[in-house]
mmCIF file of the N, C-alpha and C atoms, coordinates in Angstrom:
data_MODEL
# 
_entry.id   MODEL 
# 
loop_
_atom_site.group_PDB 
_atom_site.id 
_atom_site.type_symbol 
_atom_site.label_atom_id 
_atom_site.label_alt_id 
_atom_site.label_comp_id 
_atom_site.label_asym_id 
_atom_site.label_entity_id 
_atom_site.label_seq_id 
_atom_site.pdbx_PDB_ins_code 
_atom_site.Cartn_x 
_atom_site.Cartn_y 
_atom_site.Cartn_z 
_atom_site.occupancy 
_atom_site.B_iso_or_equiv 
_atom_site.pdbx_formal_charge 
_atom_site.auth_seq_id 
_atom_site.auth_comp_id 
_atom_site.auth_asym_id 
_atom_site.auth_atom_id 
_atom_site.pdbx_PDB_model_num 
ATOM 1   N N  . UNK A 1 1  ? -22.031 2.198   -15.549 1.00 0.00 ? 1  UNK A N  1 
ATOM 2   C CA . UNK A 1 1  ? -20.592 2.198   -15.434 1.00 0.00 ? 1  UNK A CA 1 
ATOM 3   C C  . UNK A 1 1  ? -20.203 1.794   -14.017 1.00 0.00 ? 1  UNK A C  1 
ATOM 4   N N  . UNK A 1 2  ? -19.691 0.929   -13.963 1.00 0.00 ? 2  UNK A N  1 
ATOM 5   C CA . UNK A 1 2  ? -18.553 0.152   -12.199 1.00 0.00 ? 2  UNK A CA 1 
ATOM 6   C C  . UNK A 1 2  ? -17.385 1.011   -12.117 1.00 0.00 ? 2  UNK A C  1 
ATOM 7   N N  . UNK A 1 3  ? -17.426 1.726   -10.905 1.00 0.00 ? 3  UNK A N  1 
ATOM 8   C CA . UNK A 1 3  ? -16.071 2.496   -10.418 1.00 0.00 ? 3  UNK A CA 1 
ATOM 9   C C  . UNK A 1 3  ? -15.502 0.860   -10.282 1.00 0.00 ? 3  UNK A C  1 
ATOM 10  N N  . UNK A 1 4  ? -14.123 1.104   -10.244 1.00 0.00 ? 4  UNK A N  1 
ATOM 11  C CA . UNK A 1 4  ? -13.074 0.089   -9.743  1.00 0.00 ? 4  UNK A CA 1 
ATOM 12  C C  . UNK A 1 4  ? -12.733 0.903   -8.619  1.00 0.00 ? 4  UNK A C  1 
ATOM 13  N N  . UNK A 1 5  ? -12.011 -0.064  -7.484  1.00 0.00 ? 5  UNK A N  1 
ATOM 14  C CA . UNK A 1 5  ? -11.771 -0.108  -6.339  1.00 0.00 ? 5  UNK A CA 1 
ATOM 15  C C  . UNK A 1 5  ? -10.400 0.193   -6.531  1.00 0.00 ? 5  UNK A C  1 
ATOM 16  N N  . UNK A 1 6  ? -9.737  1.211   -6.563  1.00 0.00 ? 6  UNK A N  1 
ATOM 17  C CA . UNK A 1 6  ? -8.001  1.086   -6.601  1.00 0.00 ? 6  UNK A CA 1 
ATOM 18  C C  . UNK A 1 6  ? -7.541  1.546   -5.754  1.00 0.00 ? 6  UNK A C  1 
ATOM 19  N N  . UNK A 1 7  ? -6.601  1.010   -5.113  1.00 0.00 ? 7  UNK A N  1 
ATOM 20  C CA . UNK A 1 7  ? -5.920  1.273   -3.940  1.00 0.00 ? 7  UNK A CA 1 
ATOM 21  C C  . UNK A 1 7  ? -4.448  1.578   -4.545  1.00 0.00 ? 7  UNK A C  1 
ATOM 22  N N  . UNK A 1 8  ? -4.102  2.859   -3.721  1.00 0.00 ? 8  UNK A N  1 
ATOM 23  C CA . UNK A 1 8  ? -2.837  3.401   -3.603  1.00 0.00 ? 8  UNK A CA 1 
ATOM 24  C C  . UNK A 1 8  ? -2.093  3.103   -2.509  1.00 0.00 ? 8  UNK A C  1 
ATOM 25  N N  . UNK A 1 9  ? -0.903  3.063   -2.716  1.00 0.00 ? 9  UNK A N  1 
ATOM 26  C CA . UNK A 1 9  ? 0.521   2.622   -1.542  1.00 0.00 ? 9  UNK A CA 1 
ATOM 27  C C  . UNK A 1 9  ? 1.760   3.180   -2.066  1.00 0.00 ? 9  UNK A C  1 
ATOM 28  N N  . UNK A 1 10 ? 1.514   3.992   -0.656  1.00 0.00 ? 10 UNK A N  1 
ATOM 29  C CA . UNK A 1 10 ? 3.268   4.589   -0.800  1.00 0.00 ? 10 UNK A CA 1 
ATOM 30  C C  . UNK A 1 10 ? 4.379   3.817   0.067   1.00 0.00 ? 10 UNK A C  1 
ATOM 31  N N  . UNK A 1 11 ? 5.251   3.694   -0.807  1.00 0.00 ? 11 UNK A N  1 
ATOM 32  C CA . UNK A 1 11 ? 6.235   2.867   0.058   1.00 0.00 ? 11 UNK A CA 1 
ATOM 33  C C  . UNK A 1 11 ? 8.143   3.703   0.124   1.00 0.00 ? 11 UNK A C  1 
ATOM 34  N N  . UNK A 1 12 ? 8.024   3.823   1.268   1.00 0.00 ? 12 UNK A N  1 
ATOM 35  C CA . UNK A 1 12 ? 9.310   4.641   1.736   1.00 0.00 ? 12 UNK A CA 1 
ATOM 36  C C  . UNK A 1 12 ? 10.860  3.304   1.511   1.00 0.00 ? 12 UNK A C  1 
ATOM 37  N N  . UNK A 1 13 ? 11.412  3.619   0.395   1.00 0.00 ? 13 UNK A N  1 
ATOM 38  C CA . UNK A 1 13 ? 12.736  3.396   0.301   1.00 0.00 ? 13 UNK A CA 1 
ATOM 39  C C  . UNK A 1 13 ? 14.034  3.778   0.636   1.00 0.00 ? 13 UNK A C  1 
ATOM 40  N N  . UNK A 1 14 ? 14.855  3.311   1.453   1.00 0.00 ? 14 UNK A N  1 
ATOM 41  C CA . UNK A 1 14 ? 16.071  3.650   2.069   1.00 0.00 ? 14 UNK A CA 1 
ATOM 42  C C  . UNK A 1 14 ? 16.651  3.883   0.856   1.00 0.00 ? 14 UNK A C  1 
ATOM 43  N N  . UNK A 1 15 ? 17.264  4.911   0.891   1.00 0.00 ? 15 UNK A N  1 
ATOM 44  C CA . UNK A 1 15 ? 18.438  4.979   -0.527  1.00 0.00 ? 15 UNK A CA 1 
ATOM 45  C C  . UNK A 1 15 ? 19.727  5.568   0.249   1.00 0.00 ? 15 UNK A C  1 
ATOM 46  N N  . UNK A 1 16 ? 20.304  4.536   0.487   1.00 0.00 ? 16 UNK A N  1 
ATOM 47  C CA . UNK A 1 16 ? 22.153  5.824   1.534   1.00 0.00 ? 16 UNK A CA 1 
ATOM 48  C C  . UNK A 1 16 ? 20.982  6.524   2.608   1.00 0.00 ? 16 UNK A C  1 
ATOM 49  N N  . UNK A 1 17 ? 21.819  7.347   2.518   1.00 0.00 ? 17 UNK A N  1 
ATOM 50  C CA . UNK A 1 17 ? 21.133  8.849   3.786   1.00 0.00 ? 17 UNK A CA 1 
ATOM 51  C C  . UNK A 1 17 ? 19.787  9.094   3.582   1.00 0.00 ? 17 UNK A C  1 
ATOM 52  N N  . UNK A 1 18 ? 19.276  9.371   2.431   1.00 0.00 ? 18 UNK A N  1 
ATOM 53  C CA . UNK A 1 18 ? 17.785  9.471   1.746   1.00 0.00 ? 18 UNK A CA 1 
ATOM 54  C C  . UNK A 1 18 ? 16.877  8.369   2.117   1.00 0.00 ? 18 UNK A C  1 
ATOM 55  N N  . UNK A 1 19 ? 15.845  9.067   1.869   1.00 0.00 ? 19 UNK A N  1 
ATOM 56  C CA . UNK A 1 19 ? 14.732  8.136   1.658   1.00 0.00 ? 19 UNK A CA 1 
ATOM 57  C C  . UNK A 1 19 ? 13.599  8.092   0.452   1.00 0.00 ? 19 UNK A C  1 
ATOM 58  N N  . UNK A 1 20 ? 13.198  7.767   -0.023  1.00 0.00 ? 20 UNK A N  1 
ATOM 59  C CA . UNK A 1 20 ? 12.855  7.624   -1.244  1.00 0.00 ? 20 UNK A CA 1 
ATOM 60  C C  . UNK A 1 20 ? 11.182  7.176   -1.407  1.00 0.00 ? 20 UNK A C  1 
ATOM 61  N N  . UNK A 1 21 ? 10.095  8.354   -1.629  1.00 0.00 ? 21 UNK A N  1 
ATOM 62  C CA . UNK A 1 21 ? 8.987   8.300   -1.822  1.00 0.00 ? 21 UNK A CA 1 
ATOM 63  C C  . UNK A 1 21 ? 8.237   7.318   -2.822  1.00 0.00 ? 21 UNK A C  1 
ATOM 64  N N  . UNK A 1 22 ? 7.861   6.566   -3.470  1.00 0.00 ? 22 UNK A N  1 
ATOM 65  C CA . UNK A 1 22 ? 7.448   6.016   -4.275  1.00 0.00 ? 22 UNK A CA 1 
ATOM 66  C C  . UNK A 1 22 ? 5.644   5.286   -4.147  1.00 0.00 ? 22 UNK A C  1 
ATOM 67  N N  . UNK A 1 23 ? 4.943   5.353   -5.091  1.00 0.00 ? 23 UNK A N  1 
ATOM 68  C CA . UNK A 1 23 ? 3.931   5.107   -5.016  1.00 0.00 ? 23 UNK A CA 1 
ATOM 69  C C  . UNK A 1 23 ? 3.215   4.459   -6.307  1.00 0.00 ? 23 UNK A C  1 
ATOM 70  N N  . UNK A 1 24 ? 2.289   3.420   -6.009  1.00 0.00 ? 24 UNK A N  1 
ATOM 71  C CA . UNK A 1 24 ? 1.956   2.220   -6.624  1.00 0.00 ? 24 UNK A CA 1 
ATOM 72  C C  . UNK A 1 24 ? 0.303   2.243   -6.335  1.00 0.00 ? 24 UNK A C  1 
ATOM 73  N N  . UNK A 1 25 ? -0.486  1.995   -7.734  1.00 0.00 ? 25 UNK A N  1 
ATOM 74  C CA . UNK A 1 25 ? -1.622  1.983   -7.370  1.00 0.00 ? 25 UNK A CA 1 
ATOM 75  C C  . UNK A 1 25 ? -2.169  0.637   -8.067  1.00 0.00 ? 25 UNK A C  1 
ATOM 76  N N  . UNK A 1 26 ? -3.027  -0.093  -7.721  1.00 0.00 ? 26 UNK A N  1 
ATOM 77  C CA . UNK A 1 26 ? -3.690  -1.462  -8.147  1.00 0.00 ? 26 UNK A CA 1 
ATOM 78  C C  . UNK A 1 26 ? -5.187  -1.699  -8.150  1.00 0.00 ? 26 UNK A C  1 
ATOM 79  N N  . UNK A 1 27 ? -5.653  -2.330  -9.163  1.00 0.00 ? 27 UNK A N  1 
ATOM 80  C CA . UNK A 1 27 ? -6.696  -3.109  -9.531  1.00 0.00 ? 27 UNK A CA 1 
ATOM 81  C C  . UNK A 1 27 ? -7.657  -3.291  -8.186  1.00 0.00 ? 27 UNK A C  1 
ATOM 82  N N  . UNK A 1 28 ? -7.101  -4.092  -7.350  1.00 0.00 ? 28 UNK A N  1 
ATOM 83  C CA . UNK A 1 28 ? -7.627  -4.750  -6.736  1.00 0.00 ? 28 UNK A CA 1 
ATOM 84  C C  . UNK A 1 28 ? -7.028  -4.732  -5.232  1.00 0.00 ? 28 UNK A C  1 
ATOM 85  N N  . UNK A 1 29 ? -7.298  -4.859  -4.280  1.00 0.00 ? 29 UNK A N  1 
ATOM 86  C CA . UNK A 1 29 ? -6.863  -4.767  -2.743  1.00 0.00 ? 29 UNK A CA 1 
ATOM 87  C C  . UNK A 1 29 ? -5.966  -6.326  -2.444  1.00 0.00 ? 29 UNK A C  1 
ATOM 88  N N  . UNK A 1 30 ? -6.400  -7.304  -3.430  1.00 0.00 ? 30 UNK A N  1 
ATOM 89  C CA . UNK A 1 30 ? -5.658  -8.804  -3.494  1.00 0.00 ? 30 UNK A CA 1 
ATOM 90  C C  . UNK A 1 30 ? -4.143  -8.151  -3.709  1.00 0.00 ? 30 UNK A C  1 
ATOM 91  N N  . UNK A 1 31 ? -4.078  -7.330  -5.034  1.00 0.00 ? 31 UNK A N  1 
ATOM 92  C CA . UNK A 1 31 ? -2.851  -7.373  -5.676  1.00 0.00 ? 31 UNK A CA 1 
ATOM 93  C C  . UNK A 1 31 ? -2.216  -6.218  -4.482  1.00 0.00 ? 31 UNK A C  1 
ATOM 94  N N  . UNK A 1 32 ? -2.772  -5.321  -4.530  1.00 0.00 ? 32 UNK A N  1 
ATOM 95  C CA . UNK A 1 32 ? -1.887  -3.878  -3.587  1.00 0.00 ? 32 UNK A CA 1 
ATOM 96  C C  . UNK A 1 32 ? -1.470  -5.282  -1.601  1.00 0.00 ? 32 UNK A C  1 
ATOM 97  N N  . UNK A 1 33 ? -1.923  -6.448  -0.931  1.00 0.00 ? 33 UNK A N  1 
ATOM 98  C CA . UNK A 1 33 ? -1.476  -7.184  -0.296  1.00 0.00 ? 33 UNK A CA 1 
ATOM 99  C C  . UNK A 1 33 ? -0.396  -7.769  -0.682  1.00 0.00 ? 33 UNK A C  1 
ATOM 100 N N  . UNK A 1 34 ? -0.540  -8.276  -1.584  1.00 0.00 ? 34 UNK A N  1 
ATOM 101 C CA . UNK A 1 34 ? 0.631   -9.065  -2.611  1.00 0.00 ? 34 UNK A CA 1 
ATOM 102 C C  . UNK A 1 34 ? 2.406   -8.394  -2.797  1.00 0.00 ? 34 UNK A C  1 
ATOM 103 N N  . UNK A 1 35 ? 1.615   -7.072  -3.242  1.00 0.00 ? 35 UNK A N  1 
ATOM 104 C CA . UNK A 1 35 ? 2.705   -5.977  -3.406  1.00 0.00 ? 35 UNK A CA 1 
ATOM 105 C C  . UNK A 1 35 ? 3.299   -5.481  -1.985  1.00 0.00 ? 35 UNK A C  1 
ATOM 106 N N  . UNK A 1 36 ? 2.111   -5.406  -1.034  1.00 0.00 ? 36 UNK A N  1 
ATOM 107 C CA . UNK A 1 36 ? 2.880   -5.138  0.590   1.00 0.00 ? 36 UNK A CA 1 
ATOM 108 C C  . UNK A 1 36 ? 3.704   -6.323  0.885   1.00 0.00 ? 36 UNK A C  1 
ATOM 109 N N  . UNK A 1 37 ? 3.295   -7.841  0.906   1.00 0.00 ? 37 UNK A N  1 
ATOM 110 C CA . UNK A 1 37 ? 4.210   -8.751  1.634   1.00 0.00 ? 37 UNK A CA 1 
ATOM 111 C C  . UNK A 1 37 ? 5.513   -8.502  1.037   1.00 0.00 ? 37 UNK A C  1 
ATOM 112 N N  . UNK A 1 38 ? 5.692   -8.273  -0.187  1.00 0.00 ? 38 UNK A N  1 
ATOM 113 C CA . UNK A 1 38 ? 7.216   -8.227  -0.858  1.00 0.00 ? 38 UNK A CA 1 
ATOM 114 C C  . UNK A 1 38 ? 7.581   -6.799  0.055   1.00 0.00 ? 38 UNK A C  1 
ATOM 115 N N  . UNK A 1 39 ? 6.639   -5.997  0.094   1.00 0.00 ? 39 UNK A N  1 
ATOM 116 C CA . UNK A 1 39 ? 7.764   -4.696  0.198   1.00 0.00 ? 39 UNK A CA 1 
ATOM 117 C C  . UNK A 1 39 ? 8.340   -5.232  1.980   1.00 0.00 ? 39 UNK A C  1 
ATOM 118 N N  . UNK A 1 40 ? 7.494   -5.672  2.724   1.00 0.00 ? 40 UNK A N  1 
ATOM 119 C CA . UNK A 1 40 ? 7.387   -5.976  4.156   1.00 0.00 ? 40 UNK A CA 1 
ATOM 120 C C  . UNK A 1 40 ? 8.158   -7.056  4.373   1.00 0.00 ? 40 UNK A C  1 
ATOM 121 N N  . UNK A 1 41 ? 8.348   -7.964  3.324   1.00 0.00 ? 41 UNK A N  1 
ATOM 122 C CA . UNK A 1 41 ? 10.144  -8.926  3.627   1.00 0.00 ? 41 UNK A CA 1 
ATOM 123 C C  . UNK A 1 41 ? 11.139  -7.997  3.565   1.00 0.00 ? 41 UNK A C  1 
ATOM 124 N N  . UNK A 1 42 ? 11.613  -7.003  2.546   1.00 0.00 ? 42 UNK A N  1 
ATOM 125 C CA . UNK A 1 42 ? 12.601  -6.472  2.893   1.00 0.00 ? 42 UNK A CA 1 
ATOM 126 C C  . UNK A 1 42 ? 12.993  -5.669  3.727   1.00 0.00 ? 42 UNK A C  1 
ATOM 127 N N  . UNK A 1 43 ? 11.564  -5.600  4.243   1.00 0.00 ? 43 UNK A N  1 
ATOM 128 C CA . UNK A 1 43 ? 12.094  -4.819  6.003   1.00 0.00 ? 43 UNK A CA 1 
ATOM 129 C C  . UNK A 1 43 ? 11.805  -3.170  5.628   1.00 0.00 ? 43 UNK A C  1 
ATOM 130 N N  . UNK A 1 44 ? 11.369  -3.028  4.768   1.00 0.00 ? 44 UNK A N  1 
ATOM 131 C CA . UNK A 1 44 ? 10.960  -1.547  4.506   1.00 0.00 ? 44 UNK A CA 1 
ATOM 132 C C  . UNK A 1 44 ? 9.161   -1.283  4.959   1.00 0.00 ? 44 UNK A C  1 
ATOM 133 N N  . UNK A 1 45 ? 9.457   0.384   4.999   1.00 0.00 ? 45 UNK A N  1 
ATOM 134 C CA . UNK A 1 45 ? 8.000   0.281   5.470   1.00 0.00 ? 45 UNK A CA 1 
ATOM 135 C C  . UNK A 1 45 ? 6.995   0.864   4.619   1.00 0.00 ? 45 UNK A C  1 
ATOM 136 N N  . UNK A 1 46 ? 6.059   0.978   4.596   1.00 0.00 ? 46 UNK A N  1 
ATOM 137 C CA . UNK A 1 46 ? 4.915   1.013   4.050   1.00 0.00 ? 46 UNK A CA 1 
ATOM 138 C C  . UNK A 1 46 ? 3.384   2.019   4.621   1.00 0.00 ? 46 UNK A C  1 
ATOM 139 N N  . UNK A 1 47 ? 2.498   2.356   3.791   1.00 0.00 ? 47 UNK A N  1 
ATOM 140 C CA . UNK A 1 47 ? 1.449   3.065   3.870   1.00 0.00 ? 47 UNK A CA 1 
ATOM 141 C C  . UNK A 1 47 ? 0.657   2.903   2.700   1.00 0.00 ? 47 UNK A C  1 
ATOM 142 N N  . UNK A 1 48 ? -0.579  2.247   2.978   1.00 0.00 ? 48 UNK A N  1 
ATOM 143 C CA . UNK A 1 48 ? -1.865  1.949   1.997   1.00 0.00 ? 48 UNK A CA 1 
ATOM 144 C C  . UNK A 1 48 ? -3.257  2.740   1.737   1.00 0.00 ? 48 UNK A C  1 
ATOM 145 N N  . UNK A 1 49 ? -4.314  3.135   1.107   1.00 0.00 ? 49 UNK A N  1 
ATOM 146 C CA . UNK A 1 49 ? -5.132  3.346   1.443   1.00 0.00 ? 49 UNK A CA 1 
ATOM 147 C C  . UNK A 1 49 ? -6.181  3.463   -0.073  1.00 0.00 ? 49 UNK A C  1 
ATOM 148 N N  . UNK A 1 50 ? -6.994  3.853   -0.128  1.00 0.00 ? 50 UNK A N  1 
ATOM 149 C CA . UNK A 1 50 ? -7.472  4.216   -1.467  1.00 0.00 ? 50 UNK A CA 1 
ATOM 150 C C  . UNK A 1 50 ? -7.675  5.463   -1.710  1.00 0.00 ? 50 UNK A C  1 
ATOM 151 N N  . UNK A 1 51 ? -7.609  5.142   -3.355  1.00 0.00 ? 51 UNK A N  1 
ATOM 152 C CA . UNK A 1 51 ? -7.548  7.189   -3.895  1.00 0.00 ? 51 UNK A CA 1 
ATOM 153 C C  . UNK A 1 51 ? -8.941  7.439   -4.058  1.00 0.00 ? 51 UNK A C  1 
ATOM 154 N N  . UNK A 1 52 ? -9.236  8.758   -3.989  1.00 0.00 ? 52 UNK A N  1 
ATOM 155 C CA . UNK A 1 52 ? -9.976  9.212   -4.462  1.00 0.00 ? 52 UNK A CA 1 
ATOM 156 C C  . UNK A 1 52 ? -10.244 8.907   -5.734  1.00 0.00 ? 52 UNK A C  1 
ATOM 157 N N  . UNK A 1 53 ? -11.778 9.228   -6.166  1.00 0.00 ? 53 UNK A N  1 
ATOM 158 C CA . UNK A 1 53 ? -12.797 9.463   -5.128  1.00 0.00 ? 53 UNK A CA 1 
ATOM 159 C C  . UNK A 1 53 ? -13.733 8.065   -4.368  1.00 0.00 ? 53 UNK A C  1 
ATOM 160 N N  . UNK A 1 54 ? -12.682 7.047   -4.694  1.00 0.00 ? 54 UNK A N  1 
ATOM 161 C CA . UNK A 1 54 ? -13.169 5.937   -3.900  1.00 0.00 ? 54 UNK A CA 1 
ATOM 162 C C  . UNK A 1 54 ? -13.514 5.896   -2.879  1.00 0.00 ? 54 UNK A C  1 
ATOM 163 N N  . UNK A 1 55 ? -15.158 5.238   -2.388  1.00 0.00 ? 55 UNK A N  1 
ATOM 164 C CA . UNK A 1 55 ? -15.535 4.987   -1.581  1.00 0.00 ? 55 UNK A CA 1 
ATOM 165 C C  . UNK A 1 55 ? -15.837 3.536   -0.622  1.00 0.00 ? 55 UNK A C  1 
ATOM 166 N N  . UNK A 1 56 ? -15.461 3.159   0.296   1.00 0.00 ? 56 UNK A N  1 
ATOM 167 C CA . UNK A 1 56 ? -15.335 4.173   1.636   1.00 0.00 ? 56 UNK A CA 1 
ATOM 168 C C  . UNK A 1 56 ? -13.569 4.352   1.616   1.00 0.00 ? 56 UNK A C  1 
ATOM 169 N N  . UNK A 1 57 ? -13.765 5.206   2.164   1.00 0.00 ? 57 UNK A N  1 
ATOM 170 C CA . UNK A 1 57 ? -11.790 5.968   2.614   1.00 0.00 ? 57 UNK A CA 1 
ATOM 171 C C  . UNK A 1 57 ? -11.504 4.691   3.323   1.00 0.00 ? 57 UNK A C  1 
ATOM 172 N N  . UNK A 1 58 ? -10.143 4.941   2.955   1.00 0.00 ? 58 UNK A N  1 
ATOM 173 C CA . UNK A 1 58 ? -9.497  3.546   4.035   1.00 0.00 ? 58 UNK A CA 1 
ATOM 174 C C  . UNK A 1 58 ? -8.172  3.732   4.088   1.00 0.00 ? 58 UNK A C  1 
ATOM 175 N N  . UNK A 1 59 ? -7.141  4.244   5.466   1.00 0.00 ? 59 UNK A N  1 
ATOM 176 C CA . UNK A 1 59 ? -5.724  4.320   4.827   1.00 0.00 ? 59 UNK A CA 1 
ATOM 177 C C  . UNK A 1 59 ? -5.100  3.225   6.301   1.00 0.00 ? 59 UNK A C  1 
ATOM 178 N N  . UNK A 1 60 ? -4.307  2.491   5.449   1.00 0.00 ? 60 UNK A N  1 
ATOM 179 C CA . UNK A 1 60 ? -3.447  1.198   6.644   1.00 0.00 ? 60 UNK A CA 1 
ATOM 180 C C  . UNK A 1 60 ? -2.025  2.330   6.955   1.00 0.00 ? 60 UNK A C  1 
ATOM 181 N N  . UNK A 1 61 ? -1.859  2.123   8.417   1.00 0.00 ? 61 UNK A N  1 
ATOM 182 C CA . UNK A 1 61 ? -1.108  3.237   8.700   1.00 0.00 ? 61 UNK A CA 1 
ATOM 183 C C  . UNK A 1 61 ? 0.197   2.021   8.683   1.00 0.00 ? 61 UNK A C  1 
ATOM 184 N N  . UNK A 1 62 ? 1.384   2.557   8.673   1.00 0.00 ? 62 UNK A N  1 
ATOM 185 C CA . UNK A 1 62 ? 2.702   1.320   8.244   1.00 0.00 ? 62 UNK A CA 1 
ATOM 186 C C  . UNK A 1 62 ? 2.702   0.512   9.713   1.00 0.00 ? 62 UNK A C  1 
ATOM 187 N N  . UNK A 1 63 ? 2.360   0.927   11.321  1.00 0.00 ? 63 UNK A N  1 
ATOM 188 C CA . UNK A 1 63 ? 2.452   -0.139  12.278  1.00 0.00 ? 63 UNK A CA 1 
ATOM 189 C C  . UNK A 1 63 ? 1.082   -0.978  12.231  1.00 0.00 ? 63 UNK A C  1 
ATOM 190 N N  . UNK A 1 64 ? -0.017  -0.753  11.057  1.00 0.00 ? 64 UNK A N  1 
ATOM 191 C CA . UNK A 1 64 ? -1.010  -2.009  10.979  1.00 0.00 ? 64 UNK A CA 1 
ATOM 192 C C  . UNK A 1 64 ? -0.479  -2.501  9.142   1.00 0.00 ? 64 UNK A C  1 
ATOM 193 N N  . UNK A 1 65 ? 0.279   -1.812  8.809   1.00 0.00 ? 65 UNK A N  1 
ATOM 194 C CA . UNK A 1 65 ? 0.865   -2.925  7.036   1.00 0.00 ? 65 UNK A CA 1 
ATOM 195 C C  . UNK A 1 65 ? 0.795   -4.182  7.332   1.00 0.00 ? 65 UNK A C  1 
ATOM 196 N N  . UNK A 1 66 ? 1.485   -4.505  8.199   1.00 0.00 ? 66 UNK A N  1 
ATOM 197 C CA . UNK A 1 66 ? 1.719   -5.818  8.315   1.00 0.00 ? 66 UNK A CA 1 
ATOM 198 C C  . UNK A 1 66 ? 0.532   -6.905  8.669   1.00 0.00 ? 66 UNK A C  1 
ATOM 199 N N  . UNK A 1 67 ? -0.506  -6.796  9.520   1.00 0.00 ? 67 UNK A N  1 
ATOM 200 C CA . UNK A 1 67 ? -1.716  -7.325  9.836   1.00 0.00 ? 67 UNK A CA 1 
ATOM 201 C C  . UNK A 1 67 ? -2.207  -7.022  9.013   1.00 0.00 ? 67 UNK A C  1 
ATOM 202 N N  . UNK A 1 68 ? -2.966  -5.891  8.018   1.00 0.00 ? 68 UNK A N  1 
ATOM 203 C CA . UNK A 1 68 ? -3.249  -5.871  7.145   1.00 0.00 ? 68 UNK A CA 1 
ATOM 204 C C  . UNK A 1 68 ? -3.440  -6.385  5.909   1.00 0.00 ? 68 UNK A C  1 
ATOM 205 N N  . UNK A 1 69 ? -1.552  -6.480  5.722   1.00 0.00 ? 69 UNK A N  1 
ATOM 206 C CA . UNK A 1 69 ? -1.089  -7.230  4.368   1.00 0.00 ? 69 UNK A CA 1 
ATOM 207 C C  . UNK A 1 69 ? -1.653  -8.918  4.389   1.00 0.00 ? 69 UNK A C  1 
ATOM 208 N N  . UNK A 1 70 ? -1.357  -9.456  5.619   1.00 0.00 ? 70 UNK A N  1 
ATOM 209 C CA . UNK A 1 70 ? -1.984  -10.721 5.582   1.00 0.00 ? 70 UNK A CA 1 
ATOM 210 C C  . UNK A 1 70 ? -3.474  -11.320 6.114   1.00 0.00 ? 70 UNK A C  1 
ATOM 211 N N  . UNK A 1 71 ? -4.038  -10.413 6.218   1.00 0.00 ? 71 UNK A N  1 
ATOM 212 C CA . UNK A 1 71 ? -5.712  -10.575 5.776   1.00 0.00 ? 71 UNK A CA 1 
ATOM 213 C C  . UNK A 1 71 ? -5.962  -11.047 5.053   1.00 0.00 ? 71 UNK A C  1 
ATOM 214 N N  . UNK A 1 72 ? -7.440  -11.434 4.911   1.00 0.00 ? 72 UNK A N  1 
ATOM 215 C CA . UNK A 1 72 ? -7.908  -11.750 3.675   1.00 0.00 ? 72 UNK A CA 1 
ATOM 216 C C  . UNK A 1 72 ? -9.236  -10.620 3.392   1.00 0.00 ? 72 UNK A C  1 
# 
């Protein structure tokens, strides 16, 4: 059996006064990049990393999202 690699991202939404928790998990580290450049045009910020019990740990803190997101 192949663990899959899934990476989780929480992404903080302005709502009015609020802010708004939301979180997104993906296939693949291609698609969870894909999903950061959109969130990172609208100027919102961001936090990546993988869930458990995936190995190795890895969390992109939101002032490296952006270098991150456009890696390869």
């Amino acid at each position: 059996m192949t663990r899959k690699s899934h990476q989780a991202m929480s992404v903080l939404v302005p709502e009015g006064r609020q802010v708004k928790r939301t979180a997104k998990t993906f296939e693949t580290e291609s698609e969870a990049k894909a999903f950061a450049l959109k969130v990172l045009a609208r100027g919102l910020a961001l936090t990546a990393g993988t869930l458990n019990p995936h190995l190795p740990k890895r969390t992109i803190s939101w002032p490296d999202a952006k270098i991150w997101a456009h890696s390869e």
